[in-house]
PAPA-791162 format. One record per atom (N, C-alpha, C): atom name; residue number from 0; residue in one letter; x, y, z. Coordinates in nm, 3 decimals. Layout:
REM residues N
ATOM   site   pos   code         u         v         w
ATOM     CA   NUM      A         X         Y         Z
...
This chain:
REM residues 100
ATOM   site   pos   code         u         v         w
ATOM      N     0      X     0.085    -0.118     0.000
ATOM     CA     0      X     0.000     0.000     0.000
ATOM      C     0      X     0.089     0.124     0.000
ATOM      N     1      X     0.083     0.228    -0.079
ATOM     CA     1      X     0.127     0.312    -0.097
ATOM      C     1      X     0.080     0.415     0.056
ATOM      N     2      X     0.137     0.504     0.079
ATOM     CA     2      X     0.144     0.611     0.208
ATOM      C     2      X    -0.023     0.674     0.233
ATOM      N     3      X     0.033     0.741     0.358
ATOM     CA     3      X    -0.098     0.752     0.379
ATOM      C     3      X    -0.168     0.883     0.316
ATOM      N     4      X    -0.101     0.946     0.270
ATOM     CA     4      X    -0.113     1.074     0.176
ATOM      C     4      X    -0.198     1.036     0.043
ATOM      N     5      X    -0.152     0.901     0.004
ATOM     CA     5      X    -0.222     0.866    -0.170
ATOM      C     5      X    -0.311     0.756    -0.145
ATOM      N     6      X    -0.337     0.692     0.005
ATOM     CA     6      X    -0.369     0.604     0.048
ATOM      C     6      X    -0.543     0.551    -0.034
ATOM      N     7      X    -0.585     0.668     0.009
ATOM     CA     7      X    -0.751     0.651    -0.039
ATOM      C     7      X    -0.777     0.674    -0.204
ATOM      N     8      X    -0.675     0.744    -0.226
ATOM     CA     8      X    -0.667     0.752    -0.373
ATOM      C     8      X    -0.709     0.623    -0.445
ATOM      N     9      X    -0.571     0.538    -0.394
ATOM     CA     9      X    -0.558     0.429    -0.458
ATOM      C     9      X    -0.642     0.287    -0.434
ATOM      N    10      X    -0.682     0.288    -0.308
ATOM     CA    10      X    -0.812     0.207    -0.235
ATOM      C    10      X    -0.912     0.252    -0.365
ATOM      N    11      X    -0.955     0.362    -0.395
ATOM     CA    11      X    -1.069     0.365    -0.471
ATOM      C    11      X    -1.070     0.342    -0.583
ATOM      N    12      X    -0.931     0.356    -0.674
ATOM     CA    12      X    -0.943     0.312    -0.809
ATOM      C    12      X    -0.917     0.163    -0.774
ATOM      N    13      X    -0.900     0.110    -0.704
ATOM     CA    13      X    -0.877    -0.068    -0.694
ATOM      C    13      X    -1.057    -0.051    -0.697
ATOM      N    14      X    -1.090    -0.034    -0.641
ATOM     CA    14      X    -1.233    -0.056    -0.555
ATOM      C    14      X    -1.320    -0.036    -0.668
ATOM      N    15      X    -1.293     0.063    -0.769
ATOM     CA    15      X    -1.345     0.109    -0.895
ATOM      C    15      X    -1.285    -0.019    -1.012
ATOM      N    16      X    -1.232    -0.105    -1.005
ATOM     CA    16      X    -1.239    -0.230    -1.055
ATOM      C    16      X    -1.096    -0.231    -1.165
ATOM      N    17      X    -0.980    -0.075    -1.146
ATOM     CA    17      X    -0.886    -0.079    -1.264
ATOM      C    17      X    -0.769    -0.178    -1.281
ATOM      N    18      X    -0.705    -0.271    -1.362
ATOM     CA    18      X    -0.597    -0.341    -1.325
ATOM      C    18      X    -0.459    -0.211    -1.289
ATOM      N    19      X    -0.410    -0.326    -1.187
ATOM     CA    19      X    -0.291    -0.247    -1.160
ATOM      C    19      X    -0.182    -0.325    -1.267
ATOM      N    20      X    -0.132    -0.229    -1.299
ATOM     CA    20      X    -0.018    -0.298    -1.459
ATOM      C    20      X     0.118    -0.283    -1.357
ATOM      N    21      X     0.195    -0.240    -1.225
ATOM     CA    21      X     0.325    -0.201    -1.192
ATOM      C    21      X     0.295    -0.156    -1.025
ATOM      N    22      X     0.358    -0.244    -0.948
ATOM     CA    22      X     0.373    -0.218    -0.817
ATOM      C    22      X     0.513    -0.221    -0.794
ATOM      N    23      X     0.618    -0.102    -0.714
ATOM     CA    23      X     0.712    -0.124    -0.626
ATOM      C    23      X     0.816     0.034    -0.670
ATOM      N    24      X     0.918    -0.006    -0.672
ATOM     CA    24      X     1.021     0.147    -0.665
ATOM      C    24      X     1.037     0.156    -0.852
ATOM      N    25      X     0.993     0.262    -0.857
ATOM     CA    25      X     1.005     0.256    -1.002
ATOM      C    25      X     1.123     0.289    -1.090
ATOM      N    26      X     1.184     0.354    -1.084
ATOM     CA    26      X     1.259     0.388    -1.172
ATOM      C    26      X     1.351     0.459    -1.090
ATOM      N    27      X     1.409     0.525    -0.958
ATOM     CA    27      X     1.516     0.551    -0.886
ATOM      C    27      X     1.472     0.582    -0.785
ATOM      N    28      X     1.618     0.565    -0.669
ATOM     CA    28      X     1.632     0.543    -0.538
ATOM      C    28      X     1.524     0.666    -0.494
ATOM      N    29      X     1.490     0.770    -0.526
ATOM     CA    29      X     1.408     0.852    -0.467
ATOM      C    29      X     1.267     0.825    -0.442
ATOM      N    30      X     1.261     0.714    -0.556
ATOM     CA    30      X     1.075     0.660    -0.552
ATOM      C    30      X     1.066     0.514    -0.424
ATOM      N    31      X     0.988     0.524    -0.346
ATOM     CA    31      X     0.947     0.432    -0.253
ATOM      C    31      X     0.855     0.278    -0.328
ATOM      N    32      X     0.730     0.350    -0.331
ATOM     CA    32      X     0.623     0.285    -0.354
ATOM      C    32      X     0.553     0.348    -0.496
ATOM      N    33      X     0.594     0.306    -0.652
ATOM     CA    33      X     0.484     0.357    -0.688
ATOM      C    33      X     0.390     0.278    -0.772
ATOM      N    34      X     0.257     0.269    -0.758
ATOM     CA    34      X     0.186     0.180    -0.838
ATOM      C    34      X     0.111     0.243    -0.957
ATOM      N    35      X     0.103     0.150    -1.063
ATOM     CA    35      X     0.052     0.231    -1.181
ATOM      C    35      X    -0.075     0.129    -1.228
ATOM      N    36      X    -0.183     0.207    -1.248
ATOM     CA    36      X    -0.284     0.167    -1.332
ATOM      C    36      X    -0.337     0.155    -1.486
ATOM      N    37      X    -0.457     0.061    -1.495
ATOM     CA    37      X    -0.442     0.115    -1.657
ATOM      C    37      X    -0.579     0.200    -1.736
ATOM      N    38      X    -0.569     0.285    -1.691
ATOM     CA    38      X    -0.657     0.379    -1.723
ATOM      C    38      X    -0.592     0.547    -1.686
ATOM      N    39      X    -0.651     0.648    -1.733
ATOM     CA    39      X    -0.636     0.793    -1.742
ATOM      C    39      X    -0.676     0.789    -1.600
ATOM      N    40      X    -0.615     0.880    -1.546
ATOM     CA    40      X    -0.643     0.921    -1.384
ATOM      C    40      X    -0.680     1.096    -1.454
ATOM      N    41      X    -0.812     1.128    -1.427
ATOM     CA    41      X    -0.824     1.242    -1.406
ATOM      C    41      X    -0.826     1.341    -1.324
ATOM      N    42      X    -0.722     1.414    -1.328
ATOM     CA    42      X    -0.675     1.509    -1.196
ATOM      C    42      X    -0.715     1.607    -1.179
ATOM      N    43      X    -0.802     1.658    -1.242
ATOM     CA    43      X    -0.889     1.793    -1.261
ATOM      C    43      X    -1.007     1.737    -1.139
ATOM      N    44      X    -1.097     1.627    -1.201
ATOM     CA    44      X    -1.146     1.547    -1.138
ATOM      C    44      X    -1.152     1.526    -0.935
ATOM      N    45      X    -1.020     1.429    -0.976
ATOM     CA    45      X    -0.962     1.384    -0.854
ATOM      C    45      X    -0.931     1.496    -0.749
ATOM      N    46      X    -0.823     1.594    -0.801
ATOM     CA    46      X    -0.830     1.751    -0.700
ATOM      C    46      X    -0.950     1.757    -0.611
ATOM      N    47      X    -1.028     1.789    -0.774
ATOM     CA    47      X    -1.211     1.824    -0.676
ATOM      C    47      X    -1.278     1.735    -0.563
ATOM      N    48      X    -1.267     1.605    -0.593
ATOM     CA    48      X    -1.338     1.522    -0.562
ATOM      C    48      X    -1.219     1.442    -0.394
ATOM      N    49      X    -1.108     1.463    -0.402
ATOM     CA    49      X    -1.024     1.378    -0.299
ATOM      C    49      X    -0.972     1.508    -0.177
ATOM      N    50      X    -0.913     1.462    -0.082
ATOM     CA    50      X    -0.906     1.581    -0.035
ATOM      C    50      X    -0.728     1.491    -0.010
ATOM      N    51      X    -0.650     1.579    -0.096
ATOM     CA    51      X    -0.536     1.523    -0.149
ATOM      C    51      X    -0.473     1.639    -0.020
ATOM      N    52      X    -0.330     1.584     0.037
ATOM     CA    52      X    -0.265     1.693     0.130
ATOM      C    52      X    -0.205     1.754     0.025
ATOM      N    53      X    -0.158     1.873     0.080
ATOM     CA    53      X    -0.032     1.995     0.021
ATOM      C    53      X     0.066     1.889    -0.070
ATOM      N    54      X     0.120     1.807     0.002
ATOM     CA    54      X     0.267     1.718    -0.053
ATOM      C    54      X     0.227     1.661    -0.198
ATOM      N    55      X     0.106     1.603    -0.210
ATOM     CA    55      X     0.096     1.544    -0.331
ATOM      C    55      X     0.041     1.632    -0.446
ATOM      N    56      X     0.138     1.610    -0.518
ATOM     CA    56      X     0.146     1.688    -0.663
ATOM      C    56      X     0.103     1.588    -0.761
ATOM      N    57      X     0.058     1.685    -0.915
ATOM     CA    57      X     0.007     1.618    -1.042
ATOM      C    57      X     0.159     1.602    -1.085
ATOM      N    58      X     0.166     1.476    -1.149
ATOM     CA    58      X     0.333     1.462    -1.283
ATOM      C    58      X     0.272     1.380    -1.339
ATOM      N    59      X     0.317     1.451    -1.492
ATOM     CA    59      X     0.297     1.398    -1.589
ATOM      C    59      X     0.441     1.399    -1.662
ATOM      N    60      X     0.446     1.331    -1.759
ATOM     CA    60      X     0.596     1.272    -1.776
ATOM      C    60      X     0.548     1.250    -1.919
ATOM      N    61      X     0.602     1.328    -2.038
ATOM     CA    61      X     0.580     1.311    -2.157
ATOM      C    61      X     0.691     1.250    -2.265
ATOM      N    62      X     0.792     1.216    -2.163
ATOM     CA    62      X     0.891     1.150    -2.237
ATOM      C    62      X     0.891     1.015    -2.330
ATOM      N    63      X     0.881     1.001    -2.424
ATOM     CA    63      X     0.816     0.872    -2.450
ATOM      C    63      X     0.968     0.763    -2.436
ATOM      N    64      X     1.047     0.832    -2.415
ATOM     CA    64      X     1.249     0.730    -2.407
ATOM      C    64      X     1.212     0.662    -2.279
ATOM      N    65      X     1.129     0.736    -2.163
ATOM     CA    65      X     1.167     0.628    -2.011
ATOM      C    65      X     1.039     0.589    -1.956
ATOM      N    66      X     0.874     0.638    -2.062
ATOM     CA    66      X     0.824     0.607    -2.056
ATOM      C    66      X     0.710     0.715    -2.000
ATOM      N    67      X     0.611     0.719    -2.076
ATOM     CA    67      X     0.480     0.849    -2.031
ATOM      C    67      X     0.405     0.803    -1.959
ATOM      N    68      X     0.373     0.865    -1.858
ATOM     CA    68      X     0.282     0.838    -1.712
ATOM      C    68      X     0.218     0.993    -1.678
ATOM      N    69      X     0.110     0.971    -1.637
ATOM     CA    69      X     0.069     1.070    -1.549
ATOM      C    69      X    -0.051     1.027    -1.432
ATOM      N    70      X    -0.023     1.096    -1.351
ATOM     CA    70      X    -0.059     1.095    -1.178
ATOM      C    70      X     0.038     1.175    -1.103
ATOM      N    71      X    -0.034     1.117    -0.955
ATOM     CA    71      X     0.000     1.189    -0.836
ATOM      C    71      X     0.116     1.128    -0.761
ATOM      N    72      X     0.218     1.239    -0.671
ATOM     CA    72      X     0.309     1.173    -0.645
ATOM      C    72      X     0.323     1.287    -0.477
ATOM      N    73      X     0.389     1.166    -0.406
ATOM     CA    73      X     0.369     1.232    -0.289
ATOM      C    73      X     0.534     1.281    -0.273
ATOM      N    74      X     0.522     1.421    -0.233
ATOM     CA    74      X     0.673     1.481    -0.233
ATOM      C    74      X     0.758     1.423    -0.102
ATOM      N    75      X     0.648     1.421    -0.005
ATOM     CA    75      X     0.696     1.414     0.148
ATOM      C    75      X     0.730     1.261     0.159
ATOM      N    76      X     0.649     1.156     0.112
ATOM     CA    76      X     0.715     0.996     0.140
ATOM      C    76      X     0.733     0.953    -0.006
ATOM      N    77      X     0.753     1.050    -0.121
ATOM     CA    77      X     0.800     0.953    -0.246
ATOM      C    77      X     0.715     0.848    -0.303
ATOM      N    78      X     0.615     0.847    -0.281
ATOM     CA    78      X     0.511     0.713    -0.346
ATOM      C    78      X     0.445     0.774    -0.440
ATOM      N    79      X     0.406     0.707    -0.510
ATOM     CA    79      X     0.302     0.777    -0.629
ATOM      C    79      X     0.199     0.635    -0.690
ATOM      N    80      X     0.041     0.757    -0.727
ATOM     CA    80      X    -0.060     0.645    -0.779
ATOM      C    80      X    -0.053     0.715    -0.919
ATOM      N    81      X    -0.015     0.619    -1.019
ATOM     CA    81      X     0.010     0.665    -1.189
ATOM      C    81      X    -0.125     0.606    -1.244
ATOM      N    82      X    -0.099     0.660    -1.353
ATOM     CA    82      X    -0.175     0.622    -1.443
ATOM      C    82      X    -0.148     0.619    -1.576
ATOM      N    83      X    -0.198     0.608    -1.702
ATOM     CA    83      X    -0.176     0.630    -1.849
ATOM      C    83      X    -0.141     0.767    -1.882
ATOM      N    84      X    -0.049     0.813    -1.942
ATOM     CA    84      X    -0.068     0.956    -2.020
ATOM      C    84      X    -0.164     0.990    -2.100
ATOM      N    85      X    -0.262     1.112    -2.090
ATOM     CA    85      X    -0.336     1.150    -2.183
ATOM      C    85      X    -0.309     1.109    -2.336
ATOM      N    86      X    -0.182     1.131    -2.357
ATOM     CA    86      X    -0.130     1.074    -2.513
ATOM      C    86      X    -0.164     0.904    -2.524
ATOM      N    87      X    -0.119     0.868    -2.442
ATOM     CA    87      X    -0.148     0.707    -2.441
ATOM      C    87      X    -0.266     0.664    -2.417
ATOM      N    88      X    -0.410     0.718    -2.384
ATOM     CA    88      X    -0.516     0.680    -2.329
ATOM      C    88      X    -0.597     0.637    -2.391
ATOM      N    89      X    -0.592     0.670    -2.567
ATOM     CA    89      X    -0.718     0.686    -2.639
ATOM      C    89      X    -0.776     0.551    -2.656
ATOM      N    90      X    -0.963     0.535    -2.608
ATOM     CA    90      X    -0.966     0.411    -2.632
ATOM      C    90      X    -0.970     0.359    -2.453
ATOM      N    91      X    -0.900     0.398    -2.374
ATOM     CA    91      X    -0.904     0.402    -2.262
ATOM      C    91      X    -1.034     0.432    -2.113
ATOM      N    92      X    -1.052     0.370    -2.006
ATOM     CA    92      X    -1.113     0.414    -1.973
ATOM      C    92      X    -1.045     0.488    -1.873
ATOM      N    93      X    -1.104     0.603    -1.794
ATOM     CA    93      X    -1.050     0.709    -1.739
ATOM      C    93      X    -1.135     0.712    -1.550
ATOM      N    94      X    -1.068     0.759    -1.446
ATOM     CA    94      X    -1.071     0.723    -1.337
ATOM      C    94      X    -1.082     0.909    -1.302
ATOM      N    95      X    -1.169     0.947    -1.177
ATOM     CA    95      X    -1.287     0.880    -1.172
ATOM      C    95      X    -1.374     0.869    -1.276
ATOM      N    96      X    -1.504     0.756    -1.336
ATOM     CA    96      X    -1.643     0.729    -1.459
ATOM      C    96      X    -1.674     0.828    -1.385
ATOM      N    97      X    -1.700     0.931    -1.489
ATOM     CA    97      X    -1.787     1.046    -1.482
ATOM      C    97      X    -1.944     1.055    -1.586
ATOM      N    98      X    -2.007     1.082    -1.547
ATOM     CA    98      X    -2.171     1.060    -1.621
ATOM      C    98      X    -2.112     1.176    -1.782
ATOM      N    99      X    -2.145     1.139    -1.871
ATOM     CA    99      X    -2.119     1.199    -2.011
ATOM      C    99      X    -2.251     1.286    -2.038
C-alpha cells in the first residue's frame, strides 16, 4: 500500500475495478512505492473530488524514451498512484467514470 497521503486515492481506483499494470520502486532510489494503473487518472477530477494533502502533486511525464505516465506523487514519502498519459489513453477508460 502506498502512504498515507495517496492512500484513499488508490483504495478507490482498486475498488473502482482498474488493473494495476506495476507495483514497487520505479525507476530511482528517490521513488518508494509507486503503483501504476491502466486507465487515465483524471486530476482535474480527482483535485475536486479527494481531499489530497499539500505534498501530493500532479506529474505527468511526456517522455516517450523512459516512458509516459501521469498521476500523483507524494513529495513528502516519495510514493506515487500513476496512471496512463493523456497521449497514451485513447480508447481508454478514465478514473474517476464520470456521467457523459
Amino acid at each position: 500500500m502506498v502512504c498515507k497521503h495517496l492512500k484513499h486515492l488508490e483504495v478507490a481506483i482498486i475498488d473502482a475495478g482498474f488493473t494495476e499494470t506495476f507495483r514497487g520502486k520505479a525507476w530511482s532510489k528517490n521513488c518508494r512505492e509507486w503503483v501504476y494503473f491502466d486507465c487515465l487518472l483524471d486530476s482535474s477530477v480527482i483535485r475536486e473530488s479527494f481531499d489530497l494533502a499539500p505534498c501530493v502533486r500532479h506529474r505527468v511525464n511526456d517522455d516517450p524514451k523512459n516512458g509516459r505516465e501521469s498521476g500523483f506523487v507524494c513529495a513528502t514519502c516519495n510514493d506515487a498512484v500513476m496512471g496512463l498519459n493523456p497521449v497514451d489513453a485513447y480508447g481508454k477508460k478514465k478514473f474517476p467514470r464520470t456521467e457523459s
